[in-house]
N, C-alpha and C positions, 0 to 999 in steps of 0.2 A: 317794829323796828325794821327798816328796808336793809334787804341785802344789800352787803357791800362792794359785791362785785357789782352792781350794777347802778351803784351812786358816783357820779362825775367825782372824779381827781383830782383838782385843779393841778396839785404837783405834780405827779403822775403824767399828767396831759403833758407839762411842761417840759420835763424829762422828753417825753417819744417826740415834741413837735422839736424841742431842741435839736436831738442826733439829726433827725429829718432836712433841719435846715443845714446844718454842719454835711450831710450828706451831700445835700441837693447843690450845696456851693461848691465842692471839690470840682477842678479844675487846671489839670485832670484827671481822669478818678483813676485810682492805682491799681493794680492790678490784683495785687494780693497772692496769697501761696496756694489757697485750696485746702488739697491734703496732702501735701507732699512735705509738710514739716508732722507728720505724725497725727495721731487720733484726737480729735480732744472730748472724747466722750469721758474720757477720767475726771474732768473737771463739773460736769453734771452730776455726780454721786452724791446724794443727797438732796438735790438741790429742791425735787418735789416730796415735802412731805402733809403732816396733817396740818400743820403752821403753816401758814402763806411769809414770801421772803420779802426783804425791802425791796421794792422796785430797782431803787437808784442801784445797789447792787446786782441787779440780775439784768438791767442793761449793763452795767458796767461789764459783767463777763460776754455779755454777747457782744459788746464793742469792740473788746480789745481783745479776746480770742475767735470767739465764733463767727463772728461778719469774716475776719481774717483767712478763716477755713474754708474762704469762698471764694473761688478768682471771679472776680468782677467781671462778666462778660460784657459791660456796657462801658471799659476802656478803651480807648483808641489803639491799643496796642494786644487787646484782645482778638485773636487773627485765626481760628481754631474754630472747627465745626462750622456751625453760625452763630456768627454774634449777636448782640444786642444793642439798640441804643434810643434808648426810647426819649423825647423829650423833657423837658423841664417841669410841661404842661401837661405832659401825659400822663407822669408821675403824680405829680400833685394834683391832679383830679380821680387818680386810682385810690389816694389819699380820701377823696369826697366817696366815693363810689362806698368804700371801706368803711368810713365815718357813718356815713349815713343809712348802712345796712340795705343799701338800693341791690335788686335783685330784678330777673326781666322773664319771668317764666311767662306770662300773660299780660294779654292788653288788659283784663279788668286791675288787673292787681298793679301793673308798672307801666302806664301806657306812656309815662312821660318820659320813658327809657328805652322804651320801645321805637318810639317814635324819631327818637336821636339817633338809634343804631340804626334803622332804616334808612335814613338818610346818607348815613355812608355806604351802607348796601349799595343804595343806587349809584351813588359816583364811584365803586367799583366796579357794578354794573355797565355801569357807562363806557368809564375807561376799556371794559374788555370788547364791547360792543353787544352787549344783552340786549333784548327786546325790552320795552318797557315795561312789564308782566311778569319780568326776571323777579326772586326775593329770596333768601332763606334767612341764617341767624349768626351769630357768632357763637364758638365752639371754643372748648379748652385749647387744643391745635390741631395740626394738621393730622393727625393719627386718628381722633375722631371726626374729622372732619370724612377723611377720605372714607373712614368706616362708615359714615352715615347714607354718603352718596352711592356708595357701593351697593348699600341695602335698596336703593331705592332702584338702582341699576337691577340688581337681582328680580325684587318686587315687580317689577310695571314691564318686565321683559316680555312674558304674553301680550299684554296690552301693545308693544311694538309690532312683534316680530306675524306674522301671519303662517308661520312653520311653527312645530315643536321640536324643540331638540331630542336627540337619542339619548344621550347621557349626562353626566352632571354638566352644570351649565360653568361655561368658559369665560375667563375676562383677557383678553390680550393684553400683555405687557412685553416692556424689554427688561435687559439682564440692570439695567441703568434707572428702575423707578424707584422711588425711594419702597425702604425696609417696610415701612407701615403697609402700604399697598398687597406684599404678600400675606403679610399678618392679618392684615382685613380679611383678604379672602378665605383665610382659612378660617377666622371666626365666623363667617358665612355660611361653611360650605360649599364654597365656589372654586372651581381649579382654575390654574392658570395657563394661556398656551403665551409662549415665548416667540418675541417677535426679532428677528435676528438685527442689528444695527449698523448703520453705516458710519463711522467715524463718532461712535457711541450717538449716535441719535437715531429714534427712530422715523420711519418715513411711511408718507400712505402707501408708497407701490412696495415697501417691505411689508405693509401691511396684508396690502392686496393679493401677496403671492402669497402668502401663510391661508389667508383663506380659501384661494383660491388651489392648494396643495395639498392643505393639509386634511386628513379624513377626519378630524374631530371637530371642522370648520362651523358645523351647524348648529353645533352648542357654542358657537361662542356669542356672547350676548352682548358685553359691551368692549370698549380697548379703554384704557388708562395711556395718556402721552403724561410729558413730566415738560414744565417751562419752566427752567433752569435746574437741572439735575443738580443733588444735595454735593455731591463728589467735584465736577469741575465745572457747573452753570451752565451746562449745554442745554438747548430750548429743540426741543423736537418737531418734526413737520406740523406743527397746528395743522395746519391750510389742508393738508395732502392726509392727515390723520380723518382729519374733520370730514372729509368729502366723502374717503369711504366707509365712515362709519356711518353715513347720511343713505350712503345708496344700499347698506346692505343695514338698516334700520337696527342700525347697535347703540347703544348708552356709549356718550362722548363725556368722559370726566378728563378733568385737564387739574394735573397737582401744578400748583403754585403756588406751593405755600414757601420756600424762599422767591423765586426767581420773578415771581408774577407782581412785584413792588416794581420790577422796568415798566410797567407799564404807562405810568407814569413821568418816563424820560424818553422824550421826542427821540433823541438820538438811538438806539434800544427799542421802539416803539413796532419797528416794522419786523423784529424775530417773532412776534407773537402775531403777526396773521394766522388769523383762520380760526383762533382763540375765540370770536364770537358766533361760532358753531356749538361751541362749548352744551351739554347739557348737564353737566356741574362744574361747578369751578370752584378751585380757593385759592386763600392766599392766607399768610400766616402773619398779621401786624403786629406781633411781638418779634419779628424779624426784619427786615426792611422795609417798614411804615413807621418804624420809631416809638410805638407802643409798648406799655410794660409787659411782663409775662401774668396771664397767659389769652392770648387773644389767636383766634381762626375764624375770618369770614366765610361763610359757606353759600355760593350762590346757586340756585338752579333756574335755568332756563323757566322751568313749567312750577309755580312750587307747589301746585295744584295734587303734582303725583306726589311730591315728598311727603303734603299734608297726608295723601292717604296708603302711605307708607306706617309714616310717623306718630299720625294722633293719636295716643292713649284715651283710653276710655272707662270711665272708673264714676260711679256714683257722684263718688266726691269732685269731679273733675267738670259735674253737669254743667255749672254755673262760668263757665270760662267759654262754652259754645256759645255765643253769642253773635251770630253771624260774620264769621268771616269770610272778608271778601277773595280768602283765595279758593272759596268753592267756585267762584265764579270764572267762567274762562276766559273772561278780560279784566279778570280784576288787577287791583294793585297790590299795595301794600300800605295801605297809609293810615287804616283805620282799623279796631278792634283784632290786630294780627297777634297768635299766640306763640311766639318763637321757639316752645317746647314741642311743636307741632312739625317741625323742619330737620331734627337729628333726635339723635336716642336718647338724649335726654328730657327731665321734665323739670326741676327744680334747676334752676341758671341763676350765675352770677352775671349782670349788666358788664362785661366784659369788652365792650362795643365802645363804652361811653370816655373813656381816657382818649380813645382816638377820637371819637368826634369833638373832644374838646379842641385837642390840641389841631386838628382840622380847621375848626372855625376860629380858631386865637391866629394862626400862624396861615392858612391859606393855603389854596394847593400849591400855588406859584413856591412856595418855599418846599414842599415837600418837590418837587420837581427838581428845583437846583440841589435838595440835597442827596438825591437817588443819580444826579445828573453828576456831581460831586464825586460820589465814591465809583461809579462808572469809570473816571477819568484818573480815579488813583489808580485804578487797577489796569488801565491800559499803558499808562506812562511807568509801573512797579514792573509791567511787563519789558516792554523796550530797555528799562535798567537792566533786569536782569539778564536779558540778553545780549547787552553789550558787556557784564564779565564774565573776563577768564574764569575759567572752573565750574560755571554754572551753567546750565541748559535749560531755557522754556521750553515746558512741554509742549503747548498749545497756544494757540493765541485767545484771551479771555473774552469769553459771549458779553458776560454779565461781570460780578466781581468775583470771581475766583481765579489767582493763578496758577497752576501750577508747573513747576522746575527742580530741577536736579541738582545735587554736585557732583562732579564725574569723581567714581572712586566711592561711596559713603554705600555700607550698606545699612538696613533700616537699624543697627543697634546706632551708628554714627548719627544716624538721624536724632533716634531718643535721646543718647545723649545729648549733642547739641541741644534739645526741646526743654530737657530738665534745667542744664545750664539758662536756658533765656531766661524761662520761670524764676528761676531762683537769683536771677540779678534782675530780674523784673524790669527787662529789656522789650520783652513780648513772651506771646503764649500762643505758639504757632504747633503744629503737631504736624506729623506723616499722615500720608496715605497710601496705598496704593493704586498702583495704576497701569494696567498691560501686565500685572504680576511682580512689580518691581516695586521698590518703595521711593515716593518723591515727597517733598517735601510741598505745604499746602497753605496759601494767602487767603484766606475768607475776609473780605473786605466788606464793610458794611458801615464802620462807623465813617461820617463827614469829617471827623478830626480828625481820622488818621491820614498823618500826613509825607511826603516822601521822604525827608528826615527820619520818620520810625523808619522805614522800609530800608530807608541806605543803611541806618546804626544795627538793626537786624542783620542783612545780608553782610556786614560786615565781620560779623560773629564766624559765618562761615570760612575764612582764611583767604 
């Protein structure tokens, strides 16, 4: 008698592909409460025991309390953190990805999956201006992502540098990179030296004078810039980061894992000079590339060193060496490439493959106008706001984040206001800070939001 867990459903099937499509056509998709009407873990009590429950009923609670307990970050009115907005196609091939148990640890094992994430590799590579020898993998996000290149930044520092340093080895950052980047280093054991900021960005000749100043200069091994910081999108010296980390033979990692989707918008296109200095780079396509969660491109220059960073090696694992050609120092990436060999992991979910779908269904020309799209909400959400009374932009927006003030609010005005949107499901914007103060923060990402959300929001302000 077959187990019954692993005998097709026909009902069952019909059930999940039902909500799916009832989902997939919401238009557009609401926002929802999260947790701010309360826990609903009370309603789970019982629900797993030695008896298995009807289906229809246990989606039924997830429909109509649990999905609810979640604010949709892929609404057009989702404006908080970073959003999400992954396509129609991206969706419903993470759908296939899921059905089909496709997995991308190896070329012997998933070369057919492999081969499709490569393929968008390159046309990020491209985009940033990589050699053609560029390659790594897709990653949960950007926290492993930064973690992996980091390692490899630590690893292969001998290999660059022709000094040894005196003490723990250093990674220069500013006060401005994202959270993960400090977090890595200390999973490492790597310190960090602070690289001071011009108008929150940092620059090579800030860079320059820190090395050239500071007495801990010669442990420092690699710099981390940020292309579009998480807080208000500001893109730092690529060009001028990149050049001295070139002359003084440092590991050049560049995070973009939101901001590095302009790259793809001609208009936006010239912040990221110097970005093809890069000796890692990401970007996070569960953020603005319109992919579901959880997807991180991770590219390096050479992947030759990450390979031998990264590759595990284990009995079991013999039969996966099969010549790869990133032993080779002009290889590429197109045949028998192990993409457990490029970050800390070894067991991967095809996480690559939703973007390359909707890439090849929809074309880059549409991924253009739509990164080109929300660019231009957020410059025009700027100019509103600056022409009303009571409100102040802080900044004028790089990428899509605005942020402004109301004269008079201090951060509890702010929460309150944030609760109230939420809860008339107006929008879902939240504070931050900024120079020490609280202001109030536009994360712009979805195509549909549209300047109608933006005026019925700011109008909630008075």
């Amino acid at each position: 008698m077959p187990n019954p867990m692993f005998v097709y459903d026909e009902k069952m099937a019909e059930l999940v592909f039902d909500y799916c499509r009832r989902r997939l056509s919401l238009e557009p998709v609401p926002l929802d409460y999260g947790g701010t009407r309360g826990s609903p873990a009370g309603l789970l009590t019982d629900l797993m025991g030695p008896e298995g429950a009807d289906p229809a009923a246990v989606l039924e609670l997830f429909t109509d309390h649990l999905a609810a307990a979640v604010i949709s970050c892929d609404s057009p009115r989702f404006l908080s953190f970073i959003p999400a907005a992954p396509t129609k196609a991206a969706l419903l091939f993470d759908m296939v990805v899921s059905c089909s148990s496709l997995q991308g640890t190896s070329w012997l094992e998933a070369a057919g999956a492999v081969a499709a994430e490569n393929q968008v590799l390159r046309l990020l590579a491209d985009l940033a201006g990589l050699p053609p020898r560029a390659g790594g993998c897709f990653v949960s996000g950007g926290s492993i992502a930064n973690l992996s290149a980091l390692i490899v930044a630590r690893d292969t520092a001998a290999y660059r540098r022709d000094r040894p340093g005196g003490g723990m080895p250093l990674v220069a950052v500013s006060e401005e990179a994202h959270a993960s980047v400090g977090k890595a280093l200390h999973i490492i054991g790597v310190g960090a030296i602070e690289v001071p900021t011009e108008d929150h960005r940092m620059t090579g000749a800030a860079l320059a004078s820190v090395l050239a100043n500071d007495p801990r200069a010669g442990d420092v091994i690699a710099v981390v810039a940020t292309a579009g910081t998480t807080n208000a999108g500001v893109v730092d010296d690529l060009a001028g980061i990149g050049s001295v980390a070139r002359d003084r033979a440092l590991w050049f990692h560049v995070d973009g894992a939101y901001g590095g989707a302009g790259l793809f918008a001609p208009s936006a296109r010239w912040r990221f000079e110097g970005i093809e200095l890069a000796d890692s780079f990401i970007v996070d396509p569960h953020k603005w590339l319109f992919a579901p969660f959880d997807s991180a491109a991770l590219l390096y220059r050479e992947p030759r060193l990450a390979k031998a960073v990264h590759e595990q090696h284990a009995s079991y694992l013999e039969a996966l060496r099969t010549g790869d050609p990133a032993d080779e120092d002009t290889g590429g990436i197109d045949e028998e490439y192990n993409p457990s060999d490029y970050a800390i992991h070894l067991t991967r979910r095809a996480r690559g493959l939703p973007l390359w779908f909707s890439l090849a269904v929809h074309g880059t020309d549409a991924y253009r106008d739509a990164v080109e799209t929300v660019l231009a909400t957020a410059r025009e959400s700027a100019a509103m706001i600056a022409g009303r009374p009571g409100l102040r932009l802080v900044r004028e927006p790089e990428l899509s984040i605005v942020l402004f003030e109301r004269e008079g609010w201090s951060r509890a005005d702010y929460d309150a206001w944030s609760a109230a949107l939420l809860a008339s499901q107006q929008g879902f914007v939240t504070a931050t800070t900024w120079e020490g103060r609280p202001v109030a923060r536009l994360a712009f990402l979805h195509p549909h939001t549209t300047l109608d959300i933006v005026r019925e929001i700011l109008d909630t302000m008075g």
